[in-house]
N, C-alpha and C positions, 0 to 999 in steps of 0.2 A: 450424050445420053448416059443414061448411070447403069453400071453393071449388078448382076445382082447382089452380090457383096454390098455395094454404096446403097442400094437401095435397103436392106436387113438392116446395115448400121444405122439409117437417117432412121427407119422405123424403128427399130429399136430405140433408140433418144427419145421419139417422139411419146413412146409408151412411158419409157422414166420419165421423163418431166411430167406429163401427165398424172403414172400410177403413185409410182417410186422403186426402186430399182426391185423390192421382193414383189410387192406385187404386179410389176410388167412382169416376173418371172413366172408366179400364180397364171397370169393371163395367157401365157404361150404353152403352159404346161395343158390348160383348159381347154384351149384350141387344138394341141394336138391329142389329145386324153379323146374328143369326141366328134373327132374327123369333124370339125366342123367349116361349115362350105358358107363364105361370108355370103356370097352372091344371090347364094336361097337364102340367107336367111335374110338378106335385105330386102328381098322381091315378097318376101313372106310378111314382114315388118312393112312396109307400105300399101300391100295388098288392097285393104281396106278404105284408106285411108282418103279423103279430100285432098285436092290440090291447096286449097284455105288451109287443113289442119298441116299438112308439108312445110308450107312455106311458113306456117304460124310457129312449129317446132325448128325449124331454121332460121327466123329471127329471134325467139328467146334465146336458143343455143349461142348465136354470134353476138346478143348482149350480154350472157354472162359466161363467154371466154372471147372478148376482142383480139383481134389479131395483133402480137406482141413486133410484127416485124420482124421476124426470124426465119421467114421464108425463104428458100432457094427461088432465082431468078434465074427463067432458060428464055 
């Protein structure tokens, strides 16, 4: 199990490759700027939505970023 140090550094990575390293910097200064609480804001962001438009926005998402195989195996 990862401690939370491993866990900040794998996220952290995960936001550079993604943002790039200023803006995964922008993106935490953002989060912490306006106490923001991922869990409402996902429960807020699906709220509405179909089970269809869910899984319709989770299959474009995983056609256009395919998984590069860089995942950790537990």
């Amino acid at each position: 199990m990862d401690n939370t140090i491993d866990i900040m550094d794998k996220g952290f990575a995960c936001l550079v490759d993604a943002l790039g390293v200023i803006n995964a910097e922008r993106f935490i200064a953002a989060i912490k700027r306006e106490s923001f609480n991922y869990t409402v804001w996902r429960r807020e962001y699906f709220e509405n939505m179909s089970l269809e438009e869910i899984s319709s926005e989770a299959v474009d998402y995983a056609t256009k970023h395919p998984h590069q195989g860089r995942g950790d195996r537990i």
